[in-house]
Phi, psi and omega in degrees: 000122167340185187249335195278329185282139204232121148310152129336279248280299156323318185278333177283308182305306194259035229288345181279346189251330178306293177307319171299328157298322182279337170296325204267332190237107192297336177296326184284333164321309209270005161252331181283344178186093174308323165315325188285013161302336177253022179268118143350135182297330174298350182267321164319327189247339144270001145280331196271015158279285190308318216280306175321278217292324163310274169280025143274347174272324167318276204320327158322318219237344227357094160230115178252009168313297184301003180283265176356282193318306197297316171284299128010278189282344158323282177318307190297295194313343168288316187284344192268345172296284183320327176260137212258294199298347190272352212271291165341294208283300164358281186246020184297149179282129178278126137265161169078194190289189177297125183286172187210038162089179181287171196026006181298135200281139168321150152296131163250000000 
């Protein structure tokens, strides 16, 4: 692996010298985690906030599950990013009330 480049395995192993890389070079964000190429900029940066406080709080604990977990629902908001009608279906302003599923009849 290059020298410019950080593993999983490195954001897991190492998380303080890994998060300082991955926070500061936005190229090395896009080898270590290609999805995030399909987030908004503003959702980049707000996984690489949460992505800190997250292994700092693991590493606290050493536990790096929530890290794992944390990265995990990320990817999915990228696939979900990624699908232009589920993107839609999303972030569309909800109308009317609490949805209750399909064919569900008004609150009367």
């Amino acid at each position: 692996m290059p020298a410019d480049e950080t593993s999983f395995t490195e954001l897991i192993q190492q998380p303080t010298r890994a998060t300082d890389r991955l926070v500061g070079e936005r190229a090395l964000r896009h080898s270590v985690l290609p999805w995030i190429r399909i987030l908004p900029a503003d959702a980049v940066d707000e996984l690489v906030a949460e992505f800190v406080e997250t292994v700092r709080a693991a590493a606290a604990v050493n536990n790096m599950t929530p890290v794992a977990q944390m990265l995990v629902e990320w990817q999915h908001t990228a696939e979900a990013y990624a699908d232009p009608e589920l993107s839609a279906a999303l972030t569309q302003a909800h109308q009317g009330g609490p949805w209750r599923g399909a064919g569900a009849r008004p609150l009367t």
